[in-house]
C-alpha positions in Angstrom: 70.1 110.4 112.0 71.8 107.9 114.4 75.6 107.5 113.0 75.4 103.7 113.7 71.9 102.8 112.1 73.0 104.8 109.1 76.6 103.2 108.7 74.6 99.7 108.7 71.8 101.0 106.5 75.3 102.0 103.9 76.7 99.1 104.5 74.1 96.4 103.2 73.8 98.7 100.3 77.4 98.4 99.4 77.2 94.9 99.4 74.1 95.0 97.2 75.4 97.7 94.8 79.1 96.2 94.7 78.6 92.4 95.5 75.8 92.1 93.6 75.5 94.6 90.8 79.4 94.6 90.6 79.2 98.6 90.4 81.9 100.6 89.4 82.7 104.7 90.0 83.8 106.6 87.5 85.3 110.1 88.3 85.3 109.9 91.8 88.0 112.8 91.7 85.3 115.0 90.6 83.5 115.2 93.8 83.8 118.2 95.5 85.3 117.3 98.9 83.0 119.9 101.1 79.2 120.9 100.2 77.5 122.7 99.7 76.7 121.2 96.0 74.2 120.0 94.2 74.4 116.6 92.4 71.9 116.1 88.7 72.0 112.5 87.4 69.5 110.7 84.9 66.8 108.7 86.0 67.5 104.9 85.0 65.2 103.2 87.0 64.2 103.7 91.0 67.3 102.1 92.4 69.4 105.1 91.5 69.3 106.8 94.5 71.0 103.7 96.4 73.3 103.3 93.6 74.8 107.0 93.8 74.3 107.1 97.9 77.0 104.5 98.0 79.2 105.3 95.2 79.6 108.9 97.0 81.5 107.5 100.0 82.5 110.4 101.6 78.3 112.6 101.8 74.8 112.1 102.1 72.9 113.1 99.3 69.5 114.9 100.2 67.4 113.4 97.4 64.5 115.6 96.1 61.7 111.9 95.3 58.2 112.1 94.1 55.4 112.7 96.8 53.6 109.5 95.7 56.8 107.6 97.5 56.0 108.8 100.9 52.0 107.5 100.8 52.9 104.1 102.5 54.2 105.4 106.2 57.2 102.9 106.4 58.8 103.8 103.2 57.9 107.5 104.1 59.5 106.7 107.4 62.8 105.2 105.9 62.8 108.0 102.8 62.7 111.0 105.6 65.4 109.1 107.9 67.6 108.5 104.9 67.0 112.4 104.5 65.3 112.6 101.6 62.1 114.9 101.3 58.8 115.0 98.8 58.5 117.1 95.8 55.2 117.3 94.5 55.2 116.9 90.6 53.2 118.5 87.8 53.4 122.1 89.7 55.3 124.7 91.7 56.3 123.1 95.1 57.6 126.0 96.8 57.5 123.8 100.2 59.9 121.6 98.0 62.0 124.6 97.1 62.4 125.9 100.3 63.3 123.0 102.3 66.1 122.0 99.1 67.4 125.5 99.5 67.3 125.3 103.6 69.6 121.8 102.7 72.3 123.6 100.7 72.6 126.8 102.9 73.5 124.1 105.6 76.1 123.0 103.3 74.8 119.7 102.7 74.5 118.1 99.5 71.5 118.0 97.2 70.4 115.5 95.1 68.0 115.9 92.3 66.7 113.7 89.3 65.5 116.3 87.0 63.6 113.9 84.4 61.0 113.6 86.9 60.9 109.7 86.6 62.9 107.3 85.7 63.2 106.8 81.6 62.6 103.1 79.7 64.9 101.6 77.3 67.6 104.5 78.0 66.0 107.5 77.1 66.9 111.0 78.2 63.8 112.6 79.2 63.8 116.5 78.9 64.7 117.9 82.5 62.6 120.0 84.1 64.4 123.2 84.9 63.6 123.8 88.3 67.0 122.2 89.3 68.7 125.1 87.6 66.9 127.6 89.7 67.9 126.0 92.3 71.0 125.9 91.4 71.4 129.3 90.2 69.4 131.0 93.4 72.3 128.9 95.9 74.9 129.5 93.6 76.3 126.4 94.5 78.3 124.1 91.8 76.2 121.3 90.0 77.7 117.4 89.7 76.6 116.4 86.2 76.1 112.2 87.0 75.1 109.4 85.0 74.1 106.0 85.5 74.8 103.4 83.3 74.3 99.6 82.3 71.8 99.1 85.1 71.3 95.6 85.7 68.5 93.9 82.7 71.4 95.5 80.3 74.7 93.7 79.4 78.1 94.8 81.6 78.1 96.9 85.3 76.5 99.0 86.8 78.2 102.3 86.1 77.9 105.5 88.1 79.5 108.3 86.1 80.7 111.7 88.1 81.4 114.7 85.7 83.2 118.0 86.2 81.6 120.4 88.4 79.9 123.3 86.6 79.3 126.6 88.7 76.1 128.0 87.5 75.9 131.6 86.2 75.5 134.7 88.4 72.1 137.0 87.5 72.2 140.3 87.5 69.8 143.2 88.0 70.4 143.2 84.3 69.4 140.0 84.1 66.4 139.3 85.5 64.3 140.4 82.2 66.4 137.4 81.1 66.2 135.1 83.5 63.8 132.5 82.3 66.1 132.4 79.4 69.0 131.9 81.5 68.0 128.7 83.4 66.4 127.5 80.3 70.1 127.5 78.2 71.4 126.4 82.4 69.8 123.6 82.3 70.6 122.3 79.0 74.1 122.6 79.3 74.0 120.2 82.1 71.4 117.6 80.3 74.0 118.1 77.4 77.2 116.9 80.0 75.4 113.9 81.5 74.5 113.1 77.9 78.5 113.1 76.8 79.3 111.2 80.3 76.4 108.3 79.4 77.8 108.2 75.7 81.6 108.2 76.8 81.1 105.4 79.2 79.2 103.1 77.1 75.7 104.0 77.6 72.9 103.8 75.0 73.9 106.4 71.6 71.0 108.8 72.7 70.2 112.5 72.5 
């Protein structure tokens, strides 16, 4: 990616997300200064990945989208040159999970909407759990993110950065176990970005 293009591409972005949308960053201290990591926010609506590109200054974020995204060639274009790659949904994408593994041994940073789509009137969908594998398989730290207040709701646009969570280590013991263990994986971190939309004035949900 050309350093130039991109810094333009960022910059009419901030002006959208802060001029505009008057965003504000919660917990920027909370974001780890080198990658590799991986970053998990809700799905609000399909301007998050713009909102959290800008809010984290200092990376790019590798977004993990929906294959249907990349069928008209110019947003495909702009989607890969932003470096963002298709995941298809409703089965095993093991293309997917090699080339989101391939980002974080690079030491990049990962980003992944685990609802699978973005969520009407402020619901927390149920995540799938293939972000936890991934997770646990890099052994990289997870961001637990939120987005909140987007813009048909009262107040800013908030992007909410939790505490990184380092994701447990399997074992040869463990591998009888292991379904079970990126099952309870990826509920503690649908629980966390749960507290962080609550704590920040987000819709009660659950």
């Amino acid at each position: 990616m050309h350093t130039f293009t991109y810094g333009v591409i960022r910059k009419i972005f901030n002006v959208v997300t802060y001029g505009v949308l008057g965003m504000e960053v919660i917990g920027e201290e909370n974001i780890p200064e080198k990658g590799p990591f991986l970053v998990v926010c809700n799905h609000a609506s399909n301007f998050d990945p713009p909102l959290l590109g800008t809010a984290m200054r200092h990376h790019l974020i590798h977004f993990m989208a929906k294959e249907e995204l990349f069928r008209n060639p110019l947003m495909g274009w702009f989607l890969r040159y932003v470096g963002t790659f298709p995941v298809h949904r409703g089965r095993v994408d093991r293309k997917a999970l090699v080339e989101a593994l391939r980002v974080l041994k690079q030491g990049c940073v990962l980003g992944i909407f685990p609802e699978g789509t973005s969520r009407d009137q402020g619901k927390l969908g149920k995540f799938h759990e293939g972000m936890a594998a991934i997770a646990i398989r890099a052994q990289v730290p997870v961001l637990p993110t939120a987005v909140i207040n987007l813009p048909h709701k009262q107040g800013p646009v908030r992007v909410v950065f939790g505490e990184p969570v380092l994701p447990p280590v399997l074992s040869r013991q463990d591998k009888e176990k292991e379904r079970d263990i990126i099952h309870q994986f990826s509920e503690d971190i649908r629980s966390r970005i749960l507290d962080l939309i609550n704590q920040h004035g987000g819709e009660n949900m659950s």
